[in-house]
LOBA-290432 format. One record per residue (C-alpha): chain; y, z, x. Coordinates in nm, 3 decimals. Layout:
BEGIN
- A_Y_Z_X
...
//
This chain:
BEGIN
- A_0.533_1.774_-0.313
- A_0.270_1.699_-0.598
- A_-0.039_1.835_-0.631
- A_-0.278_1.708_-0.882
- A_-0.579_1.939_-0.977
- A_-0.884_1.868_-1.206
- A_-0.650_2.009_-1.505
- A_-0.242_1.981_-1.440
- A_-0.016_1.848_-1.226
- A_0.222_2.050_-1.017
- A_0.530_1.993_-0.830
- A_0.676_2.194_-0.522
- A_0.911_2.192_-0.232
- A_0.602_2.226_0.007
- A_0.213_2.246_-0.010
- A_0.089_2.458_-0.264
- A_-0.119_2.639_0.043
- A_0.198_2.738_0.177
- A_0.340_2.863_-0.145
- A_0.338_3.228_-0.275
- A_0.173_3.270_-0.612
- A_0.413_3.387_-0.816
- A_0.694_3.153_-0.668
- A_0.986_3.019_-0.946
- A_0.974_2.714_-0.768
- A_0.667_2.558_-0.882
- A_0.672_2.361_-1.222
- A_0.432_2.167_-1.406
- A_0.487_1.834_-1.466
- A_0.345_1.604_-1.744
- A_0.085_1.334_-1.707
- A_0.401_1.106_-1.860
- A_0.624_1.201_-1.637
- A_0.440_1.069_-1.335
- A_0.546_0.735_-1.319
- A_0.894_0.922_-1.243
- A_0.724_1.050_-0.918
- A_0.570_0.796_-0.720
- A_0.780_0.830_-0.415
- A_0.691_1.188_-0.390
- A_0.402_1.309_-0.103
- A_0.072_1.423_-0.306
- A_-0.220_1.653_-0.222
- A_-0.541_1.680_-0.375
- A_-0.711_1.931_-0.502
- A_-1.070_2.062_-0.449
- A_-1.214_1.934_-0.796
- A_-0.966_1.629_-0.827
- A_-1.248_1.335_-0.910
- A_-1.195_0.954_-0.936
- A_-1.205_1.027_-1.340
- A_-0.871_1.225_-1.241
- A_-0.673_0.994_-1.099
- A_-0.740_0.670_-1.340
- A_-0.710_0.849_-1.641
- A_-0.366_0.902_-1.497
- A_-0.358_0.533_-1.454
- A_-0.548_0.456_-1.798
- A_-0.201_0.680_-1.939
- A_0.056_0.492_-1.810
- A_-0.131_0.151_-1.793
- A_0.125_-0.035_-1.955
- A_0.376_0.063_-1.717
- A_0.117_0.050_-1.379
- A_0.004_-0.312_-1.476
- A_0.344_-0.460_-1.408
- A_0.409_-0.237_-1.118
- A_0.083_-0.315_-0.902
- A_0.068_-0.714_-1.094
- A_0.028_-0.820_-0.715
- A_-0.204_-0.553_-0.575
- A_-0.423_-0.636_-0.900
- A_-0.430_-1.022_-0.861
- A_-0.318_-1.080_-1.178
- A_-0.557_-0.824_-1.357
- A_-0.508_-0.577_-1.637
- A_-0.601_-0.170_-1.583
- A_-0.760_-0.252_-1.963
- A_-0.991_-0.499_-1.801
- A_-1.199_-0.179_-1.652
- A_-1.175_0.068_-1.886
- A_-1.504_0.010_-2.086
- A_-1.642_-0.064_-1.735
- A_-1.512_0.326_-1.623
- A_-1.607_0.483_-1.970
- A_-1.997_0.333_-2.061
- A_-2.297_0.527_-1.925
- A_-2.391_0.532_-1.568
- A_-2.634_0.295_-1.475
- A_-2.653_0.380_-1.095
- A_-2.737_0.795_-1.039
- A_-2.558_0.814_-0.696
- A_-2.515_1.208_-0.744
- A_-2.874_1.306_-0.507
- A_-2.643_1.123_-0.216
- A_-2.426_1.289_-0.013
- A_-2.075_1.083_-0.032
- A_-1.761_1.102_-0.151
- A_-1.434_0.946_-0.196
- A_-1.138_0.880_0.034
- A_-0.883_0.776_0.091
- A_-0.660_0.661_0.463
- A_-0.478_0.509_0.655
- A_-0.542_0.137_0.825
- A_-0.323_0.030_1.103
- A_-0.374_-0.260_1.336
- A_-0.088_-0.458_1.585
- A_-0.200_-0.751_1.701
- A_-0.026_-1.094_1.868
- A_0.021_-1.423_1.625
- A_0.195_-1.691_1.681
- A_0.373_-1.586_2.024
- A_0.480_-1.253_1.812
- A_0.365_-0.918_1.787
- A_0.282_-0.841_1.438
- A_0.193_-0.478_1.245
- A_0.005_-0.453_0.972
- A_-0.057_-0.090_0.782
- A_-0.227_-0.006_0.415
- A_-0.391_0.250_0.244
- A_-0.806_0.174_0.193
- A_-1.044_0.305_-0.087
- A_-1.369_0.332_0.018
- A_-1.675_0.581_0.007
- A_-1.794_0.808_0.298
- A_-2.079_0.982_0.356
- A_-2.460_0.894_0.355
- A_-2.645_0.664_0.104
- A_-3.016_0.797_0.226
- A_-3.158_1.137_0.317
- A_-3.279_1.009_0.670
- A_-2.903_0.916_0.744
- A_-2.781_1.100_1.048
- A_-2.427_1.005_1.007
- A_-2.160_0.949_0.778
- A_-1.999_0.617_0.718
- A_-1.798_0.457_0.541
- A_-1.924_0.226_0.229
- A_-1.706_-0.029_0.031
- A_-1.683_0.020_-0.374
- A_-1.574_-0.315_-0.406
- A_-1.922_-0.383_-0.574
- A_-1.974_-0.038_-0.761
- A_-1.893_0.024_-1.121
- A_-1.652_0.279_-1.227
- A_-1.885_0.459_-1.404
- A_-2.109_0.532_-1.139
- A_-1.795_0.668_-0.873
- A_-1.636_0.848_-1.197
- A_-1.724_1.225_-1.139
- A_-1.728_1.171_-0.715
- A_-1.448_1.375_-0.534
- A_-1.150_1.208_-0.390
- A_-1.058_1.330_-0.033
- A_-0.702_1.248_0.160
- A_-0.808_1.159_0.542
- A_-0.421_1.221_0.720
- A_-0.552_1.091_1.036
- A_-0.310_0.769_1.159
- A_-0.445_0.566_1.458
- A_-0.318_0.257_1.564
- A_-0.519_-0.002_1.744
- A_-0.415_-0.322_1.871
- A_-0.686_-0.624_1.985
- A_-0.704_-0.512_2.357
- A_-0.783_-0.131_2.207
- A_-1.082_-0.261_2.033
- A_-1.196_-0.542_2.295
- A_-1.228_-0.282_2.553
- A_-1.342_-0.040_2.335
- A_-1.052_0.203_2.459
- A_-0.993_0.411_2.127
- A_-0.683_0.415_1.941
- A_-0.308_0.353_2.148
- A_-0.144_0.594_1.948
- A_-0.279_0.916_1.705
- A_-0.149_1.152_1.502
- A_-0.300_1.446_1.313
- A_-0.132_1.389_0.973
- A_0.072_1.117_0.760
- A_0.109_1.170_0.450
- A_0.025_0.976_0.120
- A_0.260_0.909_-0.220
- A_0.147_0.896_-0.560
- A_0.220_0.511_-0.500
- A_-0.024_0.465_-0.158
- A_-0.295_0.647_-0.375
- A_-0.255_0.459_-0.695
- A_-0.180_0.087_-0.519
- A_-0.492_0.165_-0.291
- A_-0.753_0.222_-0.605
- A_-0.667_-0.037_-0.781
- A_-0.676_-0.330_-0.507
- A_-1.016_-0.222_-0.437
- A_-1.142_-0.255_-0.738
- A_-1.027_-0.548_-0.839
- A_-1.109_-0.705_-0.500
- A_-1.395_-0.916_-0.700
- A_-1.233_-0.977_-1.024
- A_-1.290_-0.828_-1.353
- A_-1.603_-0.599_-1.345
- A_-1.860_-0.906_-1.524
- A_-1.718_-1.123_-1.220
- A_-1.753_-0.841_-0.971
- A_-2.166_-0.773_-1.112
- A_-2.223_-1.171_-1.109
- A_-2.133_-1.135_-0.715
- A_-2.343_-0.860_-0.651
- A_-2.630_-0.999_-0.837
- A_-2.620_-1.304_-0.616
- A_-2.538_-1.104_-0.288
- A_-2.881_-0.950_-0.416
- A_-3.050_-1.210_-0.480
- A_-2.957_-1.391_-0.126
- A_-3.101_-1.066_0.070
- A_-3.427_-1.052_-0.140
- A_-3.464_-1.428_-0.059
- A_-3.381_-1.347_0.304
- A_-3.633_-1.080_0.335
- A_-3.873_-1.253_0.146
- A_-3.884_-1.586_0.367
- A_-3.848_-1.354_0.680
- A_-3.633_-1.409_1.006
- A_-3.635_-1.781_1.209
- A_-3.662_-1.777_1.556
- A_-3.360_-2.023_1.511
- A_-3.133_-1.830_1.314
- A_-2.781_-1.852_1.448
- A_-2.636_-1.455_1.675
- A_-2.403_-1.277_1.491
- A_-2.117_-1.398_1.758
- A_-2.210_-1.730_1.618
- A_-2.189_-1.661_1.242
- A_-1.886_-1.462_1.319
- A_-1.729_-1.779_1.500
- A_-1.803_-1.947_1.225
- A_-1.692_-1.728_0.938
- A_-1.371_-1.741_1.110
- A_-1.307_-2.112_1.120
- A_-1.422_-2.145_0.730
- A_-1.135_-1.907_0.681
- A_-0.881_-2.056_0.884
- A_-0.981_-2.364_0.720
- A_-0.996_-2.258_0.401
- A_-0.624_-2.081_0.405
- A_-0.527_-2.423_0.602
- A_-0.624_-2.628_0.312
- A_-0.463_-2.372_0.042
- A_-0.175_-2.410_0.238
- A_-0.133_-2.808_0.203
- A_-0.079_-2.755_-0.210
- A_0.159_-2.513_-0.199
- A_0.437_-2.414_-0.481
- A_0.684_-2.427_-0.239
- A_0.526_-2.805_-0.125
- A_0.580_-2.927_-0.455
- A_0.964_-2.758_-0.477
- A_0.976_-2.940_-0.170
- A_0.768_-3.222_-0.053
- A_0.674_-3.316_0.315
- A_0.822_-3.631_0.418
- A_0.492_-3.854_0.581
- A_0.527_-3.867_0.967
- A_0.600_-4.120_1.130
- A_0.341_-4.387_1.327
- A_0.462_-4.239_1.651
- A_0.438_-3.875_1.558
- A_0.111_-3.935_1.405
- A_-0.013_-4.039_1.717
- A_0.099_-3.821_1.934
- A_-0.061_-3.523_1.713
- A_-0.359_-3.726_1.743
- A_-0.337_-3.728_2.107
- A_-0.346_-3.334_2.090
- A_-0.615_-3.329_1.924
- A_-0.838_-3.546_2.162
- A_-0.734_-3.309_2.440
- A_-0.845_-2.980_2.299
- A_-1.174_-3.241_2.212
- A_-1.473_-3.292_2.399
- A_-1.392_-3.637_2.452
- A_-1.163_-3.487_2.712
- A_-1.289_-3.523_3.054
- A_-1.063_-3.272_3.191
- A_-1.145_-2.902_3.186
- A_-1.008_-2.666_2.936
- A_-0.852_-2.489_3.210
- A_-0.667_-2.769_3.328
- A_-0.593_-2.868_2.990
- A_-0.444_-2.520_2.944
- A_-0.227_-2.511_3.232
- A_-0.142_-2.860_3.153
- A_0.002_-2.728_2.802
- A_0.185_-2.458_3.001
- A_0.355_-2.650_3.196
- A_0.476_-2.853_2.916
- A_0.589_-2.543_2.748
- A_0.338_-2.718_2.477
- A_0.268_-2.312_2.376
- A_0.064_-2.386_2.001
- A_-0.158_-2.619_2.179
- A_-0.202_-2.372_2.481
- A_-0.289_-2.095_2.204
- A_-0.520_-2.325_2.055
- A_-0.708_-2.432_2.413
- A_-0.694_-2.028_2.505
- A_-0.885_-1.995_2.204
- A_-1.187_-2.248_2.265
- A_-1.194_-2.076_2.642
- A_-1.248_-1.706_2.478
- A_-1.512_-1.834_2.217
- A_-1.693_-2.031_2.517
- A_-1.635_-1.728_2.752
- A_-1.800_-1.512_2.460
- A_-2.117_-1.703_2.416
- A_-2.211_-1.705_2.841
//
């Protein structure tokens, strides 16, 4: 076990709380030595801030910009240090959040397969005005480091798992459990995908300034009676990104290792045909279309038509 306070680093056989004071067992470990340790469970103390934990990383950044090259998109720890060191620009102190740090699970069905998906997030909680009644979480994927650089860092053990038909019917998590625990590799791999989720930190405030700019125009022009429901934009939001990965997908590193042979006529049409089903050119129902595609054991396109019926289902 390691626990990391404001000023040292300790290691243990179990939790500090559970460990008498003057016990030969606990030994203090060196900020270099860390990078030895990342398997280990960690706890957190009291006063631990975000300014504890990445001038950890800011130590060892030589080392921590190969290991987390993925999680970092290619970035360098150096690209935010003068970001994490200037003066704050943003006083966030008067508001009542802090940091944290858990668990996200989620099983859901692709593809005719169940699939599981689990990380570690980085993200504020708390309240960003007085007249807030609740707390709630708030991304830093826009926020300098300066301005999070004296908040308090909090482990949230909770694990829940949810799965599509938990949150459709709005039936709570299908499994819980009072307490996982986090490495010194969850904690340190979580940080620093968040914030480098925009880019370096002049990218990341060009973003925000036009994510500003957007919502001042917004409110400015006010609301149009036309303006597309949320289920709508969401719909839509989706299919950009489907699209979008689609597209990525067609110029791939592994396409040019090895190229896609052109289909033939009679292939070609046949996908075409597929497509004019799932169309509105289709006379025939979607339902009939769908059992049609069963029957065939035709089970992409059947996905596919199941898909349009939800949406359309939705929007009634």
């Amino acid at each position: 076990m390691i626990t990391i306070t404001k000023d040292k680093i300790y290691r243990s056989p179990f939790s500090l709380k559970r460990t008498e004071v003057d016990s030969e067992s606990v030994e203090e470990v060196k900020t270099s030595d860390i990078i030895c340790l990342l398997g280990d469970e960690v706890e957190l103390g009291d006063d631990v801030t975000f300014e504890t934990l990445f001038n950890i990383l800011i130590y060892s950044k030589d080392f921590f910009n190969v290991l987390f090259k993925k999680e970092m998109r290619g970035l360098l720890i150096d690209d935010f240090i003068d970001d994490y060191e200037k003066g704050i620009t943003v006083e966030f102190n008067k508001f009542g959040f802090n940091l944290m740090l858990s668990w996200q699970t989620e099983v859901f069905e692709y593809d005719n397969e169940i699939e599981y998906m689990e990380y570690t997030s980085f993200e504020a909680f708390g309240r960003l005005h007085e007249e807030d009644e609740e707390d709630y979480p708030i991304s830093l994927a826009y926020v300098s480091l300066c301005e999070i650089r004296e908040k308090i860092i909090m482990l949230n053990h909770t694990f829940e798992l949810h799965s599509d038909e938990s949150y459709a019917n709005d039936i709570g998590a299908i499994f819980k459990a009072n307490h996982r625990s986090f490495t010194l590799y969850n904690i340190f791999s979580s940080i620093l995908s968040e914030i480098t989720f925009y880019g370096k930190p002049e990218q990341r405030d060009s973003m925000r300034e036009e994510l500003e700019r957007r919502a001042k125009s917004f409110y400015d022009e006010g609301f149009d009676e036309d303006m597309k429901n949320w289920d709508e934009i969401s719909d839509e939001i989706d299919d950009m990104m489907s699209q979008d990965y689609e597209d990525k997908l067609t110029n791939s590193f592994w396409d040019q290792l090895y190229p896609k042979k052109a289909p033939k006529k009679e292939i070609a049409s046949e996908m075409q045909g597929k497509l004019f089903i799932m169309s509105d050119i289709s006379d025939k129902p979607l339902e009939e279309q769908l059992q049609e595609a069963h029957d065939s054991e035709d089970y992409e396109t059947a996905a596919k038509i199941k898909k349009l019926l939800d949406r359309r289902n939705s929007q009634k």
